[in-house]
C-alpha positions, 0 to 999 in steps of 0.5 A, spaced: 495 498 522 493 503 517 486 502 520 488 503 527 493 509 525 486 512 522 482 511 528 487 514 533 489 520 529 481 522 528 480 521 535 487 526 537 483 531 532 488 530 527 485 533 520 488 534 513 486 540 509 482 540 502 478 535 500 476 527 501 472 527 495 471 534 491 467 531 487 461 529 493 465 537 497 466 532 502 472 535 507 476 531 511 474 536 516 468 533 515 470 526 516 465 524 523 470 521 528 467 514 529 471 508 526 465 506 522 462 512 522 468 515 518 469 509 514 462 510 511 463 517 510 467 515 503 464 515 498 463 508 494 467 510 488 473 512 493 472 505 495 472 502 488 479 506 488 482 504 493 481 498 490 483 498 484 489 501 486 490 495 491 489 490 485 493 492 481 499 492 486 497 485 488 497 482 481 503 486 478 499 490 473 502 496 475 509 494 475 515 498 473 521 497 474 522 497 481 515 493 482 513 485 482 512 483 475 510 476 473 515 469 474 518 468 468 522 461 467 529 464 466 529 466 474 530 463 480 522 460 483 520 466 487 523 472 484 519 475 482 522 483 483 523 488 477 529 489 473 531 495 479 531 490 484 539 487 487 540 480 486 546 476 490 550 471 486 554 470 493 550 464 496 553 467 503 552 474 502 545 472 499 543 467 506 546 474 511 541 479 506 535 474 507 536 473 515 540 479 517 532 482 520 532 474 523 537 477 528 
């Protein structure tokens, strides 16, 4: 979805100010407007960035309160939510909360 958005805003001309990489002075206004060209444009550390961010966010080593953190034995199998998240206790309004996008 994000790679689709990305296309359709550079070839609607949309560009952000400043810079993509201040480190490289490359512009988002110099961004070439083609989907790969565009998307080998970023430098390969930006990559690895982005990579990195992802990675962290997949395997719960960026987890806070509000964030996935690893499976413990004292939870239900499959909660995996930080200590901010809302847990039911009611079986009936637990089964509406996880069904009501069903509807």
């Amino acid at each position: 979805m994000l790679g689709f958005l990305h296309v359709i805003h550079l070839e609607a001309g949309v560009r952000f100010p400043g810079y993509l990489s201040g480190s490289a002075g490359l512009k988002f206004t110099d961004m070439p407007k083609g989907c790969f060209a565009s998307l080998e444009a970023v430098p390969a550390l930006g990559w690895l960035q982005i990579l990195a961010v992802a990675l962290a966010c997949e395997t719960g080593y960026a987890g806070r309160a509000f964030s996935v953190v690893k499976q413990t034995d004292d939870r239900e199998p499959g909660d995996i939510g930080g200590e901010g998240w809302v847990r039911y206790d009611d079986p009936g309004e637990k089964a509406y909360k996880l069904n009501v996008e069903r509807q």
